[in-house]
N, C-alpha and C positions, 0 to 999 in steps of 0.2 A: 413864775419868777418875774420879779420886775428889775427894771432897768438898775436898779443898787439893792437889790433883796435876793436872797436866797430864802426856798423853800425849802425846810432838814425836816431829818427824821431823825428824834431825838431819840437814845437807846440809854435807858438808867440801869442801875443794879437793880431787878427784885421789881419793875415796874413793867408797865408793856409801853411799848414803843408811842411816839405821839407828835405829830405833826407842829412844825416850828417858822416862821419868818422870822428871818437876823439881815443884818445891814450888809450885804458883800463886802467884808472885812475882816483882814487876819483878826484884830482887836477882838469882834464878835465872837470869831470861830475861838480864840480863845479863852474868851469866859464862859461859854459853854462846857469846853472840856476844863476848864479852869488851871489852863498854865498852857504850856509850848504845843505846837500841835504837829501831828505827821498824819502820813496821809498812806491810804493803800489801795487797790485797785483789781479787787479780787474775783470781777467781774468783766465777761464782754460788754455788758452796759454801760455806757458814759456816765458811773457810779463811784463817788469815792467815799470811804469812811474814814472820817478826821477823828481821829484821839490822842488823847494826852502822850506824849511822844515818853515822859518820866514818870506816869501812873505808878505801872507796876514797882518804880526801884521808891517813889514818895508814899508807897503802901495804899492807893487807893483800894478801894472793892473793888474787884472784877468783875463782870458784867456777866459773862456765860462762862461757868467756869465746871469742871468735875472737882470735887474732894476725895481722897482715895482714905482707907481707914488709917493711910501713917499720916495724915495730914496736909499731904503735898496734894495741890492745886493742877491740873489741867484743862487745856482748852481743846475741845473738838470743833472744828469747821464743816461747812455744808453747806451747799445750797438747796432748797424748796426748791420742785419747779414749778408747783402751782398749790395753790388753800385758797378752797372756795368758801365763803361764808354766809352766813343768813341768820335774819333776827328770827324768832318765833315767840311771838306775843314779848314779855321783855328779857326772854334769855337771847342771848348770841350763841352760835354755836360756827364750828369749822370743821372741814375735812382737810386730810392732806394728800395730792395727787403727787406723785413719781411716775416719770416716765420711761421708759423700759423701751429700747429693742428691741421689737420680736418677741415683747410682754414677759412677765413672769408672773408667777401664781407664788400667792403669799402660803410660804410652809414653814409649819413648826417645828419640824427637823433642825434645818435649818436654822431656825432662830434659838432652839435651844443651843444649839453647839457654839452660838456667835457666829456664823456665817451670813446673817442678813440681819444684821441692829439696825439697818439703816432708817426704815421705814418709824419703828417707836419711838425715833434718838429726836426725829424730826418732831413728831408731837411732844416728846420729853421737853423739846426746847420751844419750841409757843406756847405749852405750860409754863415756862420758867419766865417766860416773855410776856405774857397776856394772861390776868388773873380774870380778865372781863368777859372769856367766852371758854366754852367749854367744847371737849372733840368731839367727833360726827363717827367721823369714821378713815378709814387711812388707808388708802390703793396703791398699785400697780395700776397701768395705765399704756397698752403697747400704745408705740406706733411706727411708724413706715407704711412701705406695699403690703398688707395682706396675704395670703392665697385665701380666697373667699371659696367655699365647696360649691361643686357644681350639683345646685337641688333646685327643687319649685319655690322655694322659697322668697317672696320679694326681698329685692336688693338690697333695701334699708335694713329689714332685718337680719341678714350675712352681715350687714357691716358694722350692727350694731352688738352684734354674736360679736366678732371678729376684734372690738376695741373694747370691750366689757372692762367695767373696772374689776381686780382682782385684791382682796384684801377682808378687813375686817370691819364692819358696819356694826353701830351700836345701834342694841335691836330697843326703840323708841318708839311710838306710835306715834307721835308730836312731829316727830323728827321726820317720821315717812309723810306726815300729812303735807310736810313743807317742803318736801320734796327735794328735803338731804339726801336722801336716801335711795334715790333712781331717778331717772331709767339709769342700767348701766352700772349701778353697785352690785357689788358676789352678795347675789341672796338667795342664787339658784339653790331649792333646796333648803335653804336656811344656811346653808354650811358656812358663809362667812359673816351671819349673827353672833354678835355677844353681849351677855348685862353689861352693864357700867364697871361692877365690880372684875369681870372678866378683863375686858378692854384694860382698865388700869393696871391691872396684874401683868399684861405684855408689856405694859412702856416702864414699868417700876425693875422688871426683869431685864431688859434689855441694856437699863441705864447702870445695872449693879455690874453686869455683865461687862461691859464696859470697862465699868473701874475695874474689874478680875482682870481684866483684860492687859488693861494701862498698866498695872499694878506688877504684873508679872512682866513685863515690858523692861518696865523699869527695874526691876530686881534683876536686869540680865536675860532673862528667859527667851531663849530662842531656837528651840527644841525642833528641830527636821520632823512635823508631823502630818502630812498632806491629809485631808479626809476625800475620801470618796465617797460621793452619794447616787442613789440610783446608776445610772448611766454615765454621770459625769467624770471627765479626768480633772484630778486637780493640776497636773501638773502643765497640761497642753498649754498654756496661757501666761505660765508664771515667769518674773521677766529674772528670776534668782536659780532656775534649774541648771544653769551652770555653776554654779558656785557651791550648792548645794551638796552636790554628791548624792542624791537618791536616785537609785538606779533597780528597776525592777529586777534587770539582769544580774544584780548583787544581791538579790534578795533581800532588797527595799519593799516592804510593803506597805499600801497607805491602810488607815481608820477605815473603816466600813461603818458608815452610818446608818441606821434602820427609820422607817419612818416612822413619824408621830402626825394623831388628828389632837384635839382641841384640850378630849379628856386627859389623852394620856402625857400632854404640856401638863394641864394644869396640876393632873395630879403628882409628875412628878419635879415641878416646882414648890407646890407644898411639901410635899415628901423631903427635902433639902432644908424648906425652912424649919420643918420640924425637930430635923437630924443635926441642926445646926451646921451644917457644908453646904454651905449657898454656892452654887455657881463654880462646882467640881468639875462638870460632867463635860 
């Protein structure tokens, strides 16, 4: 930034984001968003996003938006906390890294019921944002202290065990050559490999999942349903168990969730699409 310039990052409907100097001036700042501007601050970073303060009521586009099948519009928010990128010969491609406390392991269980969109939602939306590069693949990523095991093992390699990425990597050979793909991606095994056509089939599911989601939200839906999966309590954490009224001791019980691997996702998200009941389960 120079002394009367500001350097933006310009964000269109339907384009990918693209780097801007404008004159340090309201005037400027508003012919970009083209009328009055407001400002928000959604971050700890000395980062503001200035938009048209009357967009939405003068009918502009929306920028990131959900459409649900009754037609109505929502916005979901999120932050990245890291996408790594790299050319390969003249394709671009990206990963998306999430970082985790104490890490977690990307499961389909989970993502079928709705309990982890998080990770798809994020590439759904640099899809939506970037037609110029294409995904890698998308982690979990612990960190903090460790407990590293006591073995012969050199150090580096406990610690490289110990912060592994956990997710799903598109199985590429282009992509491993350029070193998308590791050290540190879940390939132990192959087990978090997938085609292109798989990997899409998690971010298309997640984002439908979504609007089922919003959708029943919005229709009122607020159904006392807690799930339990493996070992987990749903309820140790929630900041609504007061108000709720689920009480084991009344003979409240939660969902028992069973787990899924990769097949038994995929098959039965086809299985749905086929049946015509997407996004029941």
């Amino acid at each position: 930034m120079s002394d009367n310039h500001l350097t933006i990052l310009v964000v269109e409907p339907g384009k990918p984001p693209y780097p801007r100097q404008i004159p340090d001036t309201l005037q400027a700042m508003q012919e970009i968003v083209g009328g009055d501007i407001d400002a928000t601050y959604p971050y700890e970073d000395p980062v503001a996003l200035i938009f048209n303060s009357s967009g939405k009521f003068a009918g502009l586009q929306p920028n990131r938006l959900l459409r649900l099948e009754n037609g109505a519009v929502y916005q979901l928010s999120g932050r990245i906390d890291r996408v790594d990128t790299a050319q390969v010969d003249a394709a671009a491609y990206y990963r998306v890294v999430d970082y985790k406390q104490g890490g977690q392991a990307f499961d389909y269980a989970q993502l079928y019921h709705g309990l982890r969109l998080q990770l798809p939602l994020y590439v759904a939306a640099l899809e939506a944002a970037n037609t110029l590069a294409s995904p890698a693949g998308m982690y979990y990523m612990p960190v903090g202290d460790p407990a590293l095991p006591e073995e012969e093992a050199p150090l580096t390699e406990r610690l490289q065990a110990a912060f592994r990425l956990q997710g799903l990597t598109l199985s590429d050979p282009v992509l491993e050559a350029a070193g998308m793909l590791g050290p540190g991606a879940d390939m132990g095994r192959g087990k978090g490999l997938v085609s292109r056509d798989e990997f899409q089939a998690v971010v298309d599911f997640s984002v439908a999942k979504a609007k089922d989601t919003l959708g029943r939200i919005m229709e009122g839906g607020a159904a006392v349903s807690p799930a339990r999966y493996k070992q987990s309590d749903p309820c140790k954490a929630c900041r609504y168990k007061g108000i709720c009224a689920f009480d084991p001791q009344l003979g409240c019980r939660a969902r028992g969730l069973g787990s899924m691997n990769k097949d038994a996702f995929l098959s039965a998200i086809g299985k749905k699409q086929e049946d015509g009941h997407e996004l029941d389960g």
